[in-house]
TIVO-2410 file (N, C-alpha, C; in nm, 3 decimals):
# residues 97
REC num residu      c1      c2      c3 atome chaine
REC   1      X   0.085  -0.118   0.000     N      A
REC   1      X   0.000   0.000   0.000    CA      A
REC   1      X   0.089   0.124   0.000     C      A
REC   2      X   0.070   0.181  -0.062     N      A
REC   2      X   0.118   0.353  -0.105    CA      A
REC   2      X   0.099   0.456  -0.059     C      A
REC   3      X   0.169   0.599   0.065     N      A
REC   3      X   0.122   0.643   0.144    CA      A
REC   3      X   0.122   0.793   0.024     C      A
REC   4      X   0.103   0.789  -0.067     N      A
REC   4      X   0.121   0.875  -0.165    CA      A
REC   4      X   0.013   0.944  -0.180     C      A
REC   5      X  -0.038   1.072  -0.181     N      A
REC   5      X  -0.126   1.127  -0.210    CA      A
REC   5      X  -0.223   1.097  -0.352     C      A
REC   6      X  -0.295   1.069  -0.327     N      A
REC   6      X  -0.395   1.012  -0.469    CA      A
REC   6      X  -0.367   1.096  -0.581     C      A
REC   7      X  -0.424   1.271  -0.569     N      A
REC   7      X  -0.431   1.363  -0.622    CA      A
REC   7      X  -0.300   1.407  -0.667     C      A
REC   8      X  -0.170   1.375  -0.613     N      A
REC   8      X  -0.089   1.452  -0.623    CA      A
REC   8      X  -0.088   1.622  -0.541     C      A
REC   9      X  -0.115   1.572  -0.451     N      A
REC   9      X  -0.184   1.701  -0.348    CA      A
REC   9      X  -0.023   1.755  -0.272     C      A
REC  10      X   0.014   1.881  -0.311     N      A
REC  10      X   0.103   1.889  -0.191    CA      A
REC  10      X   0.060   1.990  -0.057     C      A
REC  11      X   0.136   1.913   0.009     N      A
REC  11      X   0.130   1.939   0.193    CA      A
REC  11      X   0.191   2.070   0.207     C      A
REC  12      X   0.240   2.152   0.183     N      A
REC  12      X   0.327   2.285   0.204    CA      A
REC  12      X   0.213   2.395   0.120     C      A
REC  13      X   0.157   2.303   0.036     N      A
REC  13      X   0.028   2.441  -0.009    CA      A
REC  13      X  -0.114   2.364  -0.015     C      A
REC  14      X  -0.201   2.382   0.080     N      A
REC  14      X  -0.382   2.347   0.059    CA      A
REC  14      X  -0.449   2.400  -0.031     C      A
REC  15      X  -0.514   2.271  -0.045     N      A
REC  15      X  -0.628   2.325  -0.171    CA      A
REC  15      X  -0.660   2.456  -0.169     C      A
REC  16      X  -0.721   2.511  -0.043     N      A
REC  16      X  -0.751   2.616  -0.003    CA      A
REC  16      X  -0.682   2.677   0.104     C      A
REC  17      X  -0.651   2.833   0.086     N      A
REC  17      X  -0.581   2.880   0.144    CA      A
REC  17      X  -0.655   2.931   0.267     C      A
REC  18      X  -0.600   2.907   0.432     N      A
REC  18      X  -0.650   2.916   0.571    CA      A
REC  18      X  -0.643   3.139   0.533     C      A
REC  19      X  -0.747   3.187   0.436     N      A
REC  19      X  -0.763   3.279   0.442    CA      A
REC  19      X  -0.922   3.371   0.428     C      A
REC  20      X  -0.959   3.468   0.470     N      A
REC  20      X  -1.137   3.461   0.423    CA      A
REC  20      X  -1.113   3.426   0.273     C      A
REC  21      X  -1.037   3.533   0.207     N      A
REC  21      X  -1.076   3.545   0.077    CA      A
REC  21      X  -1.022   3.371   0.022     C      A
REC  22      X  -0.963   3.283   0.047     N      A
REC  22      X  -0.954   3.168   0.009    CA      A
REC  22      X  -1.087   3.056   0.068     C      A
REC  23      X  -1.107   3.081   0.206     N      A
REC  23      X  -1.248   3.055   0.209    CA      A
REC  23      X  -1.354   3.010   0.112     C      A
REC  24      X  -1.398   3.209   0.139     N      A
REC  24      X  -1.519   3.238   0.090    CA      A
REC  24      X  -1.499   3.204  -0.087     C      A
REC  25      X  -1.414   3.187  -0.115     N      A
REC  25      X  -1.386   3.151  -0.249    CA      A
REC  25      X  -1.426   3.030  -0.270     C      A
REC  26      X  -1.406   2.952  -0.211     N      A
REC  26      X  -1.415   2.780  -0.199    CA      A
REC  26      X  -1.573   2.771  -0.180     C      A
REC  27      X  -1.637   2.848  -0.118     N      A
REC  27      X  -1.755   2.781  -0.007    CA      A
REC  27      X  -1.887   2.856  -0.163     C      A
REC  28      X  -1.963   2.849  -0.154     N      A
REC  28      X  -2.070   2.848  -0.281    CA      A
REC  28      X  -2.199   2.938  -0.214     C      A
REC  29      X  -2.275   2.963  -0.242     N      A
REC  29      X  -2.415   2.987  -0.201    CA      A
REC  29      X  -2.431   3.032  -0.080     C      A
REC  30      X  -2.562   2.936  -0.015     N      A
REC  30      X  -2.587   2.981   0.114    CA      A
REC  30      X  -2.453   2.919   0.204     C      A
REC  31      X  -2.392   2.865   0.168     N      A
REC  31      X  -2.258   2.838   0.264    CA      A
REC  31      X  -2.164   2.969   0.257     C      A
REC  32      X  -2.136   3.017   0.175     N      A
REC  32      X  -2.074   3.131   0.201    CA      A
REC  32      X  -2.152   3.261   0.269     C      A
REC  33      X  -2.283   3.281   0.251     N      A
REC  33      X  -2.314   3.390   0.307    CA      A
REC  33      X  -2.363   3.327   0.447     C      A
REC  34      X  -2.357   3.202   0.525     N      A
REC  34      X  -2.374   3.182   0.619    CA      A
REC  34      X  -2.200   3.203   0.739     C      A
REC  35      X  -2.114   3.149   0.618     N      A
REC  35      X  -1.962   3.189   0.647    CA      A
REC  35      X  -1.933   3.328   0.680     C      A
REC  36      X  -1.995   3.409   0.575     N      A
REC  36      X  -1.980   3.554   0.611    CA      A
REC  36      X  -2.064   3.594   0.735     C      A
REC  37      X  -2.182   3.576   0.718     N      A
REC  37      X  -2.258   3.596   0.876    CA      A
REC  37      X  -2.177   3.561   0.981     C      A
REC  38      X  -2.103   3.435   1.016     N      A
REC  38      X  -2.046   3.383   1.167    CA      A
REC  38      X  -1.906   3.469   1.124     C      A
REC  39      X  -1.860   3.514   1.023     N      A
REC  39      X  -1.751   3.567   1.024    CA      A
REC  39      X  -1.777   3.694   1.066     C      A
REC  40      X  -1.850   3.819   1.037     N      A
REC  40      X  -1.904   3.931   1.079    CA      A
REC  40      X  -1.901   3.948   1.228     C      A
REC  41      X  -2.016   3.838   1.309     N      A
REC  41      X  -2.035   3.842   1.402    CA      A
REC  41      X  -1.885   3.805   1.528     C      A
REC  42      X  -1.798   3.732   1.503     N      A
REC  42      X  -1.659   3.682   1.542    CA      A
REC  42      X  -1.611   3.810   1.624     C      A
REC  43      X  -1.548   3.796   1.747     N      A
REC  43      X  -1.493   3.886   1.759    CA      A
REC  43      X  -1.319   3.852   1.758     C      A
REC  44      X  -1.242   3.947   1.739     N      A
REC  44      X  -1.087   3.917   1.728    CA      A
REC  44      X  -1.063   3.808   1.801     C      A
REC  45      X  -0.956   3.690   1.774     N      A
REC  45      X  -0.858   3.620   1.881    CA      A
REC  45      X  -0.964   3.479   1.858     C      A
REC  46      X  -0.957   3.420   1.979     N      A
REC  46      X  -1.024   3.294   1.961    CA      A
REC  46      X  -1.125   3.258   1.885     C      A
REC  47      X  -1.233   3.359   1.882     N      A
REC  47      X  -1.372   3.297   1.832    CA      A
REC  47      X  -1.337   3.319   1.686     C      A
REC  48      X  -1.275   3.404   1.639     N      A
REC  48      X  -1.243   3.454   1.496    CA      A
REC  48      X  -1.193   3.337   1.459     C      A
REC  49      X  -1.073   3.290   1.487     N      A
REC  49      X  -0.970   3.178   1.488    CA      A
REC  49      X  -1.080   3.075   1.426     C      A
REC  50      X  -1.163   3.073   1.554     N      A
REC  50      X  -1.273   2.910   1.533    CA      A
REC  50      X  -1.372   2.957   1.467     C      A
REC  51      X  -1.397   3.029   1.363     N      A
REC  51      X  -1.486   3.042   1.254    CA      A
REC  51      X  -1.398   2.999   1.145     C      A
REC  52      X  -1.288   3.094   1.138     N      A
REC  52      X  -1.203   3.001   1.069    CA      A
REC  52      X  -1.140   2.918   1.012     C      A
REC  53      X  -1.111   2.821   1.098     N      A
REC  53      X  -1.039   2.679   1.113    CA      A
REC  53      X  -1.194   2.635   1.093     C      A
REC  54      X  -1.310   2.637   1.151     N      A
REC  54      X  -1.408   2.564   1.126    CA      A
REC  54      X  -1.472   2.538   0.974     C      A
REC  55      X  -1.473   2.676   0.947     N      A
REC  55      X  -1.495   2.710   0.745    CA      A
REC  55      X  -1.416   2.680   0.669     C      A
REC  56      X  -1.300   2.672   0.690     N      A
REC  56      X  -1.152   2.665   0.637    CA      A
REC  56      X  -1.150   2.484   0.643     C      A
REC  57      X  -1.235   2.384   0.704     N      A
REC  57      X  -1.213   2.208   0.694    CA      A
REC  57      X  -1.328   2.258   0.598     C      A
REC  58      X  -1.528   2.329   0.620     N      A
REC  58      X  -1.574   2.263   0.526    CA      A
REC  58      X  -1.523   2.265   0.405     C      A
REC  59      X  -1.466   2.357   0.375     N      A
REC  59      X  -1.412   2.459   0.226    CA      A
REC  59      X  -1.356   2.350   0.180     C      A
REC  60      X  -1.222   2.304   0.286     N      A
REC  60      X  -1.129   2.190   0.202    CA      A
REC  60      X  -1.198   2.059   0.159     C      A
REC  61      X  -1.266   2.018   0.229     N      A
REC  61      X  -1.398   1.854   0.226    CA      A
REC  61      X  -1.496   1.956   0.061     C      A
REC  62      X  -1.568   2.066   0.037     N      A
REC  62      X  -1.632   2.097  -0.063    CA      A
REC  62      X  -1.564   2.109  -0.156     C      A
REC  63      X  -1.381   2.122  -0.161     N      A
REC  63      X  -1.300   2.122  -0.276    CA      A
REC  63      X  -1.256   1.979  -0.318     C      A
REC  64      X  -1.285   1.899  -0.243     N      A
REC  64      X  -1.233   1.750  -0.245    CA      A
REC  64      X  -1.254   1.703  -0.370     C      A
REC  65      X  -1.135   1.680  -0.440     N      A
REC  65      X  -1.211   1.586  -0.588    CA      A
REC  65      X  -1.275   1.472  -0.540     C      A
REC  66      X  -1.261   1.437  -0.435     N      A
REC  66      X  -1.301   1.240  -0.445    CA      A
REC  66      X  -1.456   1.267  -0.365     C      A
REC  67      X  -1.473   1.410  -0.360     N      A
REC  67      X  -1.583   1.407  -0.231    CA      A
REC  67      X  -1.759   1.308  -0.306     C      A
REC  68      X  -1.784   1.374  -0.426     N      A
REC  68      X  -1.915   1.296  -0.438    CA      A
REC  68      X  -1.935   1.110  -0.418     C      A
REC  69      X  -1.731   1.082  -0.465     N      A
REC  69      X  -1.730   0.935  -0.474    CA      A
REC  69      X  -1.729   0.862  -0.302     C      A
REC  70      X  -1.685   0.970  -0.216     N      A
REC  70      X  -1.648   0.944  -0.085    CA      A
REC  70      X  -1.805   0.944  -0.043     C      A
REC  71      X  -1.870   1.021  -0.057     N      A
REC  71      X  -2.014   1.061  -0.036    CA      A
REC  71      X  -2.129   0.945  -0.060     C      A
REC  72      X  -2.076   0.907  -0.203     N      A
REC  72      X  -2.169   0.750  -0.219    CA      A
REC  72      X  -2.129   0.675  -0.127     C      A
REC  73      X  -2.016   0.599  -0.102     N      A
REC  73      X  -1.959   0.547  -0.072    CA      A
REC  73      X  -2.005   0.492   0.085     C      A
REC  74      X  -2.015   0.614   0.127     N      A
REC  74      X  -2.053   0.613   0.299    CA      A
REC  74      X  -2.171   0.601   0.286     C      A
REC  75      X  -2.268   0.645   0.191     N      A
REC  75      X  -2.412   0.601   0.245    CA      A
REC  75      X  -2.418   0.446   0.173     C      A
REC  76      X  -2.324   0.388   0.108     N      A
REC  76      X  -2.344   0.279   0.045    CA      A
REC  76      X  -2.313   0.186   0.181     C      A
REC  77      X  -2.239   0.210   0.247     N      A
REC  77      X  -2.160   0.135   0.337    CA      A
REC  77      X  -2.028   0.077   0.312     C      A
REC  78      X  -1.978   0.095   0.186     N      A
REC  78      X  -1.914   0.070   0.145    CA      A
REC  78      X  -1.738   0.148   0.144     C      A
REC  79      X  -1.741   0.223   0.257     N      A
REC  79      X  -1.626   0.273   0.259    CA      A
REC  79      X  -1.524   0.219   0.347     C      A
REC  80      X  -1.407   0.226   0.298     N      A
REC  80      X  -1.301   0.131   0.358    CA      A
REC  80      X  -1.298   0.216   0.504     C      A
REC  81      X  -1.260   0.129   0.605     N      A
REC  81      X  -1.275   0.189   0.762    CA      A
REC  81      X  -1.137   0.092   0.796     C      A
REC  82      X  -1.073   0.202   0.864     N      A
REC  82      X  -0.964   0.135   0.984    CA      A
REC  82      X  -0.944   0.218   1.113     C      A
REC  83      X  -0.848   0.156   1.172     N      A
REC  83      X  -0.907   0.200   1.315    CA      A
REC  83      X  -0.729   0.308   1.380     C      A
REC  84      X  -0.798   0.376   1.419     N      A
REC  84      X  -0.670   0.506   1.473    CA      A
REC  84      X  -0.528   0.443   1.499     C      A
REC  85      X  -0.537   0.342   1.559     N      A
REC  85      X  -0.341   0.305   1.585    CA      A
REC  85      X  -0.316   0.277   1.457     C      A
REC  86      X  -0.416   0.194   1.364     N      A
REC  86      X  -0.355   0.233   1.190    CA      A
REC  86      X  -0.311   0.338   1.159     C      A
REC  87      X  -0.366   0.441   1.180     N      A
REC  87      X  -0.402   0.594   1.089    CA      A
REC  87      X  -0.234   0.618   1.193     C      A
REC  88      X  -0.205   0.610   1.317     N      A
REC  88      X  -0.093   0.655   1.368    CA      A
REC  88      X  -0.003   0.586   1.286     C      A
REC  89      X  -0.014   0.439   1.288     N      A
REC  89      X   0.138   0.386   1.250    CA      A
REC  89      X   0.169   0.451   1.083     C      A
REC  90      X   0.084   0.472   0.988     N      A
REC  90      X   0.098   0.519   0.878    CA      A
REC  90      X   0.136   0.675   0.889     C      A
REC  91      X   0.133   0.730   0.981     N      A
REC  91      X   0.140   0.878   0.969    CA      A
REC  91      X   0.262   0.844   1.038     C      A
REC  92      X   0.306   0.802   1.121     N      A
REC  92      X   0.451   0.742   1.202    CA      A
REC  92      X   0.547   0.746   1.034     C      A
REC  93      X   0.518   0.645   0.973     N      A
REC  93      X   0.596   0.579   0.824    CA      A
REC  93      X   0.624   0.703   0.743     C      A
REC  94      X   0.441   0.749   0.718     N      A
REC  94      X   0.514   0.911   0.659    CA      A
REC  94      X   0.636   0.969   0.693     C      A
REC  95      X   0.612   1.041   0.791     N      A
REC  95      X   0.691   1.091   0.833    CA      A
REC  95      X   0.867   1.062   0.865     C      A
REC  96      X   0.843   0.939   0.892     N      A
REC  96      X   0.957   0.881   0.890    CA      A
REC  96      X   1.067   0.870   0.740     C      A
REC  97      X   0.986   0.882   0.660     N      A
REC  97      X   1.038   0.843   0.522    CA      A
REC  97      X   1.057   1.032   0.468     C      A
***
């Protein structure tokens, strides 16, 4: 098994950039003007942060090429599942290599 990014995705630059305007770029419709609403309301420092980081995962999961196939997939039942000391020892190997 191959710890290789499917996409050819690199790690030093995200799909989307942890910025509004990379955001709100990513996010579509009523997701973005609901983004802009909790972003408005945010005040500096933490809560800002966690609008952020919170909009900034859906953005990256709505840019996902594999997302509609990942999407069947899970309501099919059919998605491959393993369990966290996997997901460690492979991120261990990454890294290691």
């Amino acid at each position: 098994m191959s710890a290789q990014p499917v996409h050819g995705h690199r790690y030093d630059r995200p799909r989307v950039p942890r910025t509004i305007g990379g955001i709100s770029g990513a996010l579509r419709g009523a997701r973005r003007a609901q983004f802009f609403a909790e972003l408005l309301e945010a005040e500096q420092g933490p809560e800002l942060n966690n609008v952020l980081t919170t909009w900034w995962g859906r953005a990256m999961l709505d840019t996902d090429p594999d997302r509609d196939r990942v999407h069947e997939a899970a309501e099919a039942g059919t998605l491959p599942v393993t369990t966290m000391d996997e997901v460690i020892r492979r991120r261990q190997r990454l890294i290691a290599s």
